[in-house]
N, C-alpha and C positions, 0 to 999 in steps of 0.2 A: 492421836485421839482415839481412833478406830481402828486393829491391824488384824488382819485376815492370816490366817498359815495357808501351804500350799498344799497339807494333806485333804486329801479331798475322798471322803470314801461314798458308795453308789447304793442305797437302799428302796426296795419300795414303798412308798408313804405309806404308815400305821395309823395314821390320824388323819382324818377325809373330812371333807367341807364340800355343803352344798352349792351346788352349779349357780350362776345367778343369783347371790343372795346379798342385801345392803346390810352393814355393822360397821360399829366403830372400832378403829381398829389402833392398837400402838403400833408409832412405826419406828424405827432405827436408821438414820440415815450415814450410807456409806459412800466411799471414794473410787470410783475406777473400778471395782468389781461386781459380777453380778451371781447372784446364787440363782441354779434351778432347781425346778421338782423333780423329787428323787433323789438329789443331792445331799452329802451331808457335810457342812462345811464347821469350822472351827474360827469364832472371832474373839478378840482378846480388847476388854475394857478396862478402861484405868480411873476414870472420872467418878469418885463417889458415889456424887448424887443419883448417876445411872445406872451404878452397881447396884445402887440399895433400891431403886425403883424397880429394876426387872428382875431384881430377886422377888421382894414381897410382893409385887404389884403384878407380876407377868406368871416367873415359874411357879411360886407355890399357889397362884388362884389357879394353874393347869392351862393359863391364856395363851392364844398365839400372837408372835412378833412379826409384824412386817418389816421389809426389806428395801427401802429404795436407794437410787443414785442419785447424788451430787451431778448437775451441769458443767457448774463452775466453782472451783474449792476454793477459787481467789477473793471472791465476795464476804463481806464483812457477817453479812446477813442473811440467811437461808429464807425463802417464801417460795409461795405453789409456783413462782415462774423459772425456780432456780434449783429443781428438783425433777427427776422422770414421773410421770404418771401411773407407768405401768410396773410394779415391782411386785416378789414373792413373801405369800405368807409362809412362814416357818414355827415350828412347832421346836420348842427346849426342850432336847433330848436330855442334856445335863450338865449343870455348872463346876468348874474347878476354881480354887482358889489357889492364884499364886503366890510365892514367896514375898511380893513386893507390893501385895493387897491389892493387885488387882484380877479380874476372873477370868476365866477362858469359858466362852458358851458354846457347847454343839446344837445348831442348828440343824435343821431337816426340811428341805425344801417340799412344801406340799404342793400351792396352788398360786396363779396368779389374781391379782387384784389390779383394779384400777379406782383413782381416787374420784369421790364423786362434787365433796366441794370445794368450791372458789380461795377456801381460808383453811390451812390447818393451826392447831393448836398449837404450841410449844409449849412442851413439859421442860427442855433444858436445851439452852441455845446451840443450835445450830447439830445438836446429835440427837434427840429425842422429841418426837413430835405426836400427838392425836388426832384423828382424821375417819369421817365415814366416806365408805370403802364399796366396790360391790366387787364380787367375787366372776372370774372370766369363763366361760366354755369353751372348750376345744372343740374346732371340728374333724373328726375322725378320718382317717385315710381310707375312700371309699373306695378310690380305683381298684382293677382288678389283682392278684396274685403274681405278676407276670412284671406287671408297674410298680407294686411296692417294692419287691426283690430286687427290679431292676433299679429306683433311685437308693433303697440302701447298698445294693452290694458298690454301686458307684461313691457313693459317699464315703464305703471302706476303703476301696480301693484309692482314690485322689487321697485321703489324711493320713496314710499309709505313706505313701510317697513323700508327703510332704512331710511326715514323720521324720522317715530315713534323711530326708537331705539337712534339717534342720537340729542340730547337739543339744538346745538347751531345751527341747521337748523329752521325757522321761521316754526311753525304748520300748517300757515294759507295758505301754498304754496301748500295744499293737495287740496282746493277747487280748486286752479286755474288749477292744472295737469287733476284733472278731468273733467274741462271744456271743456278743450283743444283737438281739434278732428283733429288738423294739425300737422303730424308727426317732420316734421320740425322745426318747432316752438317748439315743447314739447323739441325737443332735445337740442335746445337753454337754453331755460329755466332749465333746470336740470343741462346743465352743470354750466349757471352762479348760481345757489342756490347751488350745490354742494361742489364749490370751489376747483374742480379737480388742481392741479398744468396744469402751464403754456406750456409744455410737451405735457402732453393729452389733453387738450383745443388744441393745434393747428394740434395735429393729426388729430382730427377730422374734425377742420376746413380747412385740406389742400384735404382731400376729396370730389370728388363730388358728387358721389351718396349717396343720400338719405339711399338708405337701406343697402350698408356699413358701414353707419354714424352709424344705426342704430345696427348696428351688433357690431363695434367696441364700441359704450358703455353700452353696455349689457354687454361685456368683463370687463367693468370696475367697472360699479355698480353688476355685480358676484362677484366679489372680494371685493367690500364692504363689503357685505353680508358677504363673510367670514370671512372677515377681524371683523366685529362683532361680529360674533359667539364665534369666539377666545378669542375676548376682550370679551365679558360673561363669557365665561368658564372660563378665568384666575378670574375676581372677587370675582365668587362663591366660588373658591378655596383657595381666599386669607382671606375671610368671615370665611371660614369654621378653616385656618390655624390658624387667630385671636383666633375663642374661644379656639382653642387648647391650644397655648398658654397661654390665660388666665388662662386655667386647671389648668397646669403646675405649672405656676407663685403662686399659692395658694395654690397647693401641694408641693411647694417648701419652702410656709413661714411655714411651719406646719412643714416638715423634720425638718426647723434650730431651730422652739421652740422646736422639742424634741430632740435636741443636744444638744441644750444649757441647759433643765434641765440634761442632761443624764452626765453634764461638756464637752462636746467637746469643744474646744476653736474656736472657728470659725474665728476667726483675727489673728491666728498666723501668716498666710502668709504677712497682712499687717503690725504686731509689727515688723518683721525680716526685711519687707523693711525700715521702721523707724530708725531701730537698724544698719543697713547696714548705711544709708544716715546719721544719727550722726556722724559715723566714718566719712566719705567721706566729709564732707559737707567741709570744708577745702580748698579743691581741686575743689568742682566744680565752674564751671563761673555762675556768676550771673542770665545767661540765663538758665540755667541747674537747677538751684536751683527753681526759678520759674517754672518749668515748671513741676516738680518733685511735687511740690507742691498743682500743680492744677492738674495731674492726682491722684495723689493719694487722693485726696477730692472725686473726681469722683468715684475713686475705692471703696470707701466705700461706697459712696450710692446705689454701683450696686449689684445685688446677684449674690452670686459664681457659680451660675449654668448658667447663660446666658454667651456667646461666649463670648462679648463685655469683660466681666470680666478676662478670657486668656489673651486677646489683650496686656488689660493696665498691668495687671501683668507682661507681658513678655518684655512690653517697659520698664518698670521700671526697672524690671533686667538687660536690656543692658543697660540704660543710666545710669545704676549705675558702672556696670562694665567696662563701657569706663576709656582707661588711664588717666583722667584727670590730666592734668600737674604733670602726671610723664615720668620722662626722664632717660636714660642712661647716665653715667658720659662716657666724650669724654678720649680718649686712643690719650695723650699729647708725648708719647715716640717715636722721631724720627726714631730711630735706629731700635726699632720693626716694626714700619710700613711701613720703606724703606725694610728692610729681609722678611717682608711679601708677598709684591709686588713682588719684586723679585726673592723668593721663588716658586712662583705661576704663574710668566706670565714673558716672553721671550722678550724684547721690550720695547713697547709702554711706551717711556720716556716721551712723551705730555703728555698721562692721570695719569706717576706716580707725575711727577711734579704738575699738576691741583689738586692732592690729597692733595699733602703736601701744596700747598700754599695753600688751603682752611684748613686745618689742624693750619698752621702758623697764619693766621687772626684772626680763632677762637679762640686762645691761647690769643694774645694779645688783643681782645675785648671782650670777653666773650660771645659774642653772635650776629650772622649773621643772613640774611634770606640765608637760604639753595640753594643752586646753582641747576636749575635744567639742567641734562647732557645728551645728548642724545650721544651714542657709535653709531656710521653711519660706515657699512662694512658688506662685505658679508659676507655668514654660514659660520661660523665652525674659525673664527678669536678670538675665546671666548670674547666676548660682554657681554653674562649674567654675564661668571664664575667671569669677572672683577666686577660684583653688589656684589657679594660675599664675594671675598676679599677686597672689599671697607669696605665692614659690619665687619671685620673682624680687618684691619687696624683700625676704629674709635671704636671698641668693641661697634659695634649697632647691634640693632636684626636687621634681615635678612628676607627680605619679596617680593616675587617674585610673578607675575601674568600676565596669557600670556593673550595679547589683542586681540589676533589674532582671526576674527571669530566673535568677540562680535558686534551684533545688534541690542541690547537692553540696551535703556540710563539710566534704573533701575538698571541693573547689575553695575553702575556706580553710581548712586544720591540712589538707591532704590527704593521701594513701597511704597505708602502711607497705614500706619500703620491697614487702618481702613478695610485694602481689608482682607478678614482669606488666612493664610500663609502669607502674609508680609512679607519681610526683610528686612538689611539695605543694601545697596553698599556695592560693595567686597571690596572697599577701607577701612570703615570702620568695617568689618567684619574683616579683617587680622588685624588693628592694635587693635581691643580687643582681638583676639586670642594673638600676641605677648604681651601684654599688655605694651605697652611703645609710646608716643607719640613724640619719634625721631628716628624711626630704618630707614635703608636703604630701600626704593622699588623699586624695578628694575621694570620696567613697559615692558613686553618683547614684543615685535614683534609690537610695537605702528604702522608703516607702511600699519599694515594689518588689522586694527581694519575698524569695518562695516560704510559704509554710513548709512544716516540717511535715516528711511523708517517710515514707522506705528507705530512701537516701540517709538519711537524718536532718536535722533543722537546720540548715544555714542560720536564720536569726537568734538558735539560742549560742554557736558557735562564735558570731558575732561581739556576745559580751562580755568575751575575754578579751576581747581585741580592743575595746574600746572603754573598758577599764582602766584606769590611770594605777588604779590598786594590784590589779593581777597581771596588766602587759608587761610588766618587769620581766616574765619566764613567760611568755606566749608558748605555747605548746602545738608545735606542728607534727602532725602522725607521720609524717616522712624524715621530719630531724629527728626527731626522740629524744630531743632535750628541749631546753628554756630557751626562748630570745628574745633581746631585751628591745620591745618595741613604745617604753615608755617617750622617748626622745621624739619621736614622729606625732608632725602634728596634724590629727586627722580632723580633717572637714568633710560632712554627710552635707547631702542635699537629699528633698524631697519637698512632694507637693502637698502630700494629705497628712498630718501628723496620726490621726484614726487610724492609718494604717498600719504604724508601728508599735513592735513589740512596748508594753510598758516598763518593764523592765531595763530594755535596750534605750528607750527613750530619756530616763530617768539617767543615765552615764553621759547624756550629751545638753551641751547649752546651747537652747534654741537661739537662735535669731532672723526675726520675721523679716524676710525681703515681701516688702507690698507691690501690688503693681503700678504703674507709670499711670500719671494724668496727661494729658493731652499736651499741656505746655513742657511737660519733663519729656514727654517723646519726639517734641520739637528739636528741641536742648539737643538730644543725644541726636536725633538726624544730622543735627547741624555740625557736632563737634565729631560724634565717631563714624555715625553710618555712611556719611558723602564720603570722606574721604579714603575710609576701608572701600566702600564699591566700586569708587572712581581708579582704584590700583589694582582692584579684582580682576577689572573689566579692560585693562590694558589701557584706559582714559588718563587725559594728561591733565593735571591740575590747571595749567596753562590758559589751555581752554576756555577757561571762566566760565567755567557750568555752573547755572546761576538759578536755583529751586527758592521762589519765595516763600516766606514762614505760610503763608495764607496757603499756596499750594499744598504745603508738607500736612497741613492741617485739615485739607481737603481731602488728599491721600489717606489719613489715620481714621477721618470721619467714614468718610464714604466707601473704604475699601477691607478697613477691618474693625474686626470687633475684641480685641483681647484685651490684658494685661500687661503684657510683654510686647517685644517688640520684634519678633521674630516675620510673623506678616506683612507688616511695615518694609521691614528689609528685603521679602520677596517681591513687593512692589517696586520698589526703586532700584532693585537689582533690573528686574526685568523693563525698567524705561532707561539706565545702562548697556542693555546689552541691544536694545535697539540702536541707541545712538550708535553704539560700537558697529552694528552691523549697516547702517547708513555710511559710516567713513570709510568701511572695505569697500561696499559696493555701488554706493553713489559719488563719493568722495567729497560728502557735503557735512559738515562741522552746526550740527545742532547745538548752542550757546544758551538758550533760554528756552525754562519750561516752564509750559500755559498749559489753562483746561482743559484747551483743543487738540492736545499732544497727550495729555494724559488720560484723554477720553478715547484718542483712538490707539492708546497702547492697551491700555488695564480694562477698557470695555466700557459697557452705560455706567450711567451716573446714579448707580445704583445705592441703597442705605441700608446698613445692615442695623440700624435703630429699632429695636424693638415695641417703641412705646407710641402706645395709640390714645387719642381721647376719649376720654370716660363718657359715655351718651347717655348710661341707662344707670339705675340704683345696682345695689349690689356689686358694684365693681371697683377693686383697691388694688393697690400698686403696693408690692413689699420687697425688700431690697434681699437679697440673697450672698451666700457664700458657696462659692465651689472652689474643687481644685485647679481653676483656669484661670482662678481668680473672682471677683463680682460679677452680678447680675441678678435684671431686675424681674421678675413673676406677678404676675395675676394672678388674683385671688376673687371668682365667680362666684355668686348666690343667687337661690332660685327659689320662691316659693311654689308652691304646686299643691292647687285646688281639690278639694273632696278626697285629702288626707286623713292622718294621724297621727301627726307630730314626728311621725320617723325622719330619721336621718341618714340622706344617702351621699358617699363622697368617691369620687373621682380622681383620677391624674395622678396612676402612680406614686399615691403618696405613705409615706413611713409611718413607725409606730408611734413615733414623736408627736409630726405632726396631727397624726389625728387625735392624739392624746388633748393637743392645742386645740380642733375644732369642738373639741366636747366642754372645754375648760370656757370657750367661750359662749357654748349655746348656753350653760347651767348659769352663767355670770349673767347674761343679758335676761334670762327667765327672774333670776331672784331680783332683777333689776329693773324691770319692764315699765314701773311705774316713772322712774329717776327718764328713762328712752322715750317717753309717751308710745308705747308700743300695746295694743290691744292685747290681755289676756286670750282671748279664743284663737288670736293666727299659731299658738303652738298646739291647741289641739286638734284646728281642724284644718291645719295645712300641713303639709310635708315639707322638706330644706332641704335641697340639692346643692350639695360645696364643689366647686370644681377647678383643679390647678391646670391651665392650659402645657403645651405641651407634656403628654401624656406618656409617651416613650421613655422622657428623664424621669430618672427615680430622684424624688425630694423629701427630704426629712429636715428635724432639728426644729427646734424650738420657736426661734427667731421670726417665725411668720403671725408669730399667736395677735400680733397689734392687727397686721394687715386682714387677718381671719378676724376678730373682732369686727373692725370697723366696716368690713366688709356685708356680715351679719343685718349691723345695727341701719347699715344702708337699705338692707333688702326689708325688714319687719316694719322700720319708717316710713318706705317708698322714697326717702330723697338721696339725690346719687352726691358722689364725692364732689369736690375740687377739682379741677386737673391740673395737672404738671404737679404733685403731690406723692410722693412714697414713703414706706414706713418702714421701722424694722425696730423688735422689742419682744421680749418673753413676757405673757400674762400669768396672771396667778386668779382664782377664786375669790379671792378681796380684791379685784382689779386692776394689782399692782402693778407697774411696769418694771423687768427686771434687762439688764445690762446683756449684752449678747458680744459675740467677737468680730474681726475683718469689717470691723468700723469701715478703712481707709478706704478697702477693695470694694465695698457697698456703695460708699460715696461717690466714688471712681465711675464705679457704672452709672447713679443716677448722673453725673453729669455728663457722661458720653451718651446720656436717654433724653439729653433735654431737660431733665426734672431741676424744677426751679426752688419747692420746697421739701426739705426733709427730715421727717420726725422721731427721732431719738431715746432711748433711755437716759433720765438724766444723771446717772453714775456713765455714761459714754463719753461726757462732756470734756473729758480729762481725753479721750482718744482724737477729738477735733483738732483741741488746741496745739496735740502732737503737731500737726499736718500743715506745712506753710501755708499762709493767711493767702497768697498770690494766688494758689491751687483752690481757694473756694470763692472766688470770686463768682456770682453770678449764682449763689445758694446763698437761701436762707433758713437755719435751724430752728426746729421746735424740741426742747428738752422736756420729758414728762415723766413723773414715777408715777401716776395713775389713769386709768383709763377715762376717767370725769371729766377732764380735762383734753381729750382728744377729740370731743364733738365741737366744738365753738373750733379748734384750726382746723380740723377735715375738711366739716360738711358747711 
């Protein structure tokens, strides 16, 4: 666009400009170099329109051009933040026209400027701009005779040195420094021979005084200097490493003639990889076989004693030991892998069916690209244990790896081979430990895997792997070829789908694991957890250890609050390990558990129930989604006396919902008459919204019903229903709109006691999902508008 030559010749300015003075000024903006006063510099223009403006427009009116620097040259669009402030006016000594129409302009550095407004003009994007300007004053070097001599002759003396030690500085700039008896000037000069970055040039140029100038590059050419010393010392040292080496290298070919008279075989390492790759060669891809070929060419011309020669040896042994197109035969028997399932997990009829119709396909075509699945539900739902029993059902090896934490995109592609320690991806690390290229990999906690930093992105590395389109040639930076990772069937788990890439999302088929209602967590105590803890804990089935449904149910109420059943299990574990420890050291056989034994194992008879009764107006109960699963929130309103209608909200809440608290204050104003609600309580009282527990961050839509009726409770004075919850997106015509985690909402009002709960009526299709048995003891209100929510609340 703009390109500078490096003649650079040294005059004193012919053309003067007052000190202090505001104009508008053309300016020119350039890249990485800076012009000073006194200087005369050469730039070269190609762009028409800027030819033909600073011809008629700048040289022949006799105007001066300023000068400034680019920031950043990557930016699409130049403005006053992406530009220096402080640049040189110059004066067109005289134009040349080249062969190839475009011009060379001699510039003549006179004075600095600084811009004075917020906004410059643009005459021609991003090179030619108009801008008023004021012009800068030096402050003079006042100190005595004794000072000035002493910081120039230093400033000759250090650029002198640094001259001599550095080639690509021109030698004959030593005559011109020593001529030089104008502080000023010299400092110009050193910095354009220098070639300090654009940074320190305008430090120093945004400075007025002379003998700060002068201070601040003695700072910089100090650190030359060291910066050389450095770079000596490393040379000498790499001088000195060389002949060592060479030593080495020649007492090393002397060791291997006297092994090889003495018969050592010195190539058995390379005949056993020969002998290995005969077998194999079969199996490997064309890519593999090349490549095999050309390091171990390499291998042999290296000696066994340089590192280099480890490296290829040990890449050869992995890409030897990769499964190459060997597979597991698939496990065709329905009947085992439905008793398997079943055996193993309580439910989840979606993913046992997804098993056998993937099961079914493969049977009749002999070969699919592998479904990749991701399990979506909170902890303790068993997500991974189902990667297990998949592996188990199709008789594949079994390969699990948590993602959680990982922020480095090597831990996923690798190292490149040539770095010492090297590795490959964990991906392909587990599947040469199993040694089969179709086992199951459950890829666990995918949700919580690292953004991309300085490492690079594990998640964008991720969706190669997990493409059915591109895993054909996986590319791992330590094989340096393809591997065909289509044949593996991966299953993801995570809890928050928000947290995943969209991208990475968009290559996997969700399936929602919900959490457990009370009677499904009976189910599973009854059929997996007793008799897993009973064999943990060294207990004998025999026994007849006898836990009534009412107890287990007592247990799940009173001692946990989740989705999953992880808690549950630490309770009954630990009334296990008691019995266990009564039979070592009393020798006495507990058979039956009461509330009197599970009160004085697991403690009071405590409720971790959240739900309280509504006493006062303004107060609603609205059903929630988190990554733990369901739960139920309070939703508080306050009026407050000798107001003005302001609105103030509380309890860590998001952009969402407070989006919701305003969608409902403007719905109930344009509605006031419909609420029997007095026009003056919005001007002359104020409305405090408040989401109890204040620590959790809450967001998302789905509270707009419970913020609503919440509202209409405080402006009425009359309070809700109890035992009542809600959950529904509002709109401005008081729509009700459909929300998600129906199941895990409903889940919590009924571990809260809530006897009713009101709905979007596009939800209704998510009820009926849900067995009639698990709603027993609720009853639904369906609404798509808000009209309709005062006659069931209040």
């Amino acid at each position: 666009m703009i390109n500078h030559h490096s003649k650079i010749i040294i005059l004193k300015p012919n053309y003067t400009i007052k000190k202090n003075v505001e104009f508008v000024l053309d300016i020119l903006l350039i890249n990485n170099y800076i012009l000073f006063p006194g200087i005369i510099l050469p730039i070269n223009i190609i762009k028409k329109k800027v030819i033909h403006y600073i011809y008629y427009n700048i040289y022949k009116k006799n105007k001066c051009l300023g000068l400034l620097n680019v920031k950043n040259i990557y930016k699409k669009n130049y403005d006053i933040y992406n530009i220096y402030k402080i640049g040189i006016i110059t004066n067109i000594i005289k134009i040349f026209k080249m062969p190839d129409y475009s011009i060379t302009i001699i510039l003549q550095g006179l004075q600095r400027f600084k811009i004075k407004e917020k906004k410059i003009i643009q005459i021609y994007k991003n090179i030619l701009y108009k801008s008023k300007v004021l012009t800068l004053k030096e402050k003079k070097f006042l100190s005595k005779k004794k000072e000035y001599y002493g910081y120039l002759n230093t400033l000759k003396r250090i650029s002198i040195k640094i001259i001599n030690f550095n080639n690509y500085i021109n030698k004959d700039i030593i005559y011109t420094i020593n001529y030089i008896n104008n502080i000023s000037l010299l400092i110009f000069l050193i910095l354009i021979h220098f070639k300090f970055d654009t940074k320190k040039n305008q430090i120093i140029l945004k400075e007025n005084s002379i003998k700060k100038r002068c201070k601040i590059l003695l700072k910089f050419l100090l650190f030359e200097v060291k910066k050389n010393e450095i770079s000596n010392e490393i040379q000498n040292k790499v001088k000195n490493d060389i002949s060592k080496q060479q030593i080495e290298y020649f007492l090393n070919q002397q060791i291997k003639a006297i092994q090889e008279k003495l018969g050592y075989n010195s190539n058995y390492e390379i005949n056993n990889l020969i002998k290995i790759y005969k077998k194999k060669r079969g199996k490997l891809s064309i890519d593999a076989k090349k490549k095999f070929n050309y390091e171990l060419l390499r291998l042999k011309k290296i000696n066994s004693q340089i590192p280099e020669y480890s490296i290829i040896k040990n890449y050869l042994d992995f890409l030897l030991n990769l499964p190459w197109k060997k597979y597991t035969k698939d496990n065709f028997n329905f009947k085992k892998a439905i008793n398997i399932l079943n055996k193993n997990h309580y439910g989840l009829s979606k993913i046992k069916n997804r098993i056998l119709e993937f099961l079914s396909v493969l049977k009749l075509k002999n070969y699919i690209k592998s479904p990749i699945l991701c399990f979506m539900g909170p902890p303790g739902v068993g997500k991974t244990s189902l990667g297990k029993s998949i592996s188990k059902v199709l008789s594949r090896k079994y390969i699990r790896i948590s993602l959680g934490g990982i922020h480095d995109e090597s831990e996923i592609r690798g190292h490149r081979k040539t770095y010492i320690g090297a590795m490959p991806g964990r991906i392909l690390q587990f599947i040469n430990k199993v040694g089969t290229s179709n086992p199951v990999f459950v890829l666990d906690e995918i949700d919580k895997i690292g953004i991309g930093g300085y490492n690079g992105d594990p998640a964008s590395a991720m969706l190669e792997v997990l493409d059915p389109e591109q895993n054909k040639s996986f590319y791992d930076n330590f094989l340096e070829i393809g591997y065909d990772l289509s044949k593996i069937l991966f299953i993801a788990t995570a809890n928050d789908l928000n947290n995943i890439n969209n991208a990475l999302l968009d290559r996997m088929e969700i399936i929602n694991i919900s959490g457990y209602t009370i009677e499904e967590k009976i189910e599973i105590t009854k059929k997996f957890l007793l008799p897993k803890l009973i064999k943990k804990n060294g207990l004998k089935i025999k026994n007849n250890f006898n836990i009534k449904r009412k107890y287990i149910k007592k247990i799940i109420i009173n001692y946990t609050y989740e989705s999953g059943i992880r808690n549950l299990e630490r309770c009954i574990d630990k009334i296990f390990r008691y019995i266990a420890k009564n039979i070592v050291m009393h020798n006495k056989y507990i058979t039956n558990i009461n509330n009197k034994l599970i009160y004085k194992i697991l403690g009071p008879n405590y409720s971790i129930n959240k739900y309280e009764k509504i006493e006062n107006p303004g107060v609603s109960i609205g059903l929630a989604w988190t990554g733990m699963g369901g739960d139920i929130i309070y939703i508080e309103s306050r009026l407050l006396e000798k107001g003005k209608g302001n609105v103030s909200i509380t309890g860590n809440v998001g952009k969402i919902m407070k989006e919701s608290i305003i969608i409902a204050i403007k719905y109930i104003r344009s509605n006031y008459k419909k609420f029997k609600i007095d026009i003056n309580l919005f001007s002359t009282y104020d409305i405090h919204i408040h989401v109890p527990e204040g620590a959790i961050p809450k967001d998302g839509p789905s509270a707009g019903v419970a913020i609503l009726t919440s509202l209409i409770s405080t402006y009425t004075n009359i309070k809700l229903r109890n035992n009542i919850a809600m959950t529904g997106e509002i709109t401005l015509r008081g729509k009700v709109l459909p929300v998600g985690g129906i199941k895990e909402k409903i889940l919590a009002a009924k571990r809260s006691y809530i006897k009713y709960i009101i709905l979007p009526k596009k939800n209704k299709k998510n009820v009926k999902a849900i067995n009639n048995k698990y709603l027993i003891g609720l009853k639904f209100y369906f609404i798509n508008s808000m009209d309709k929510i005062i006659n069931i609340a209040f």
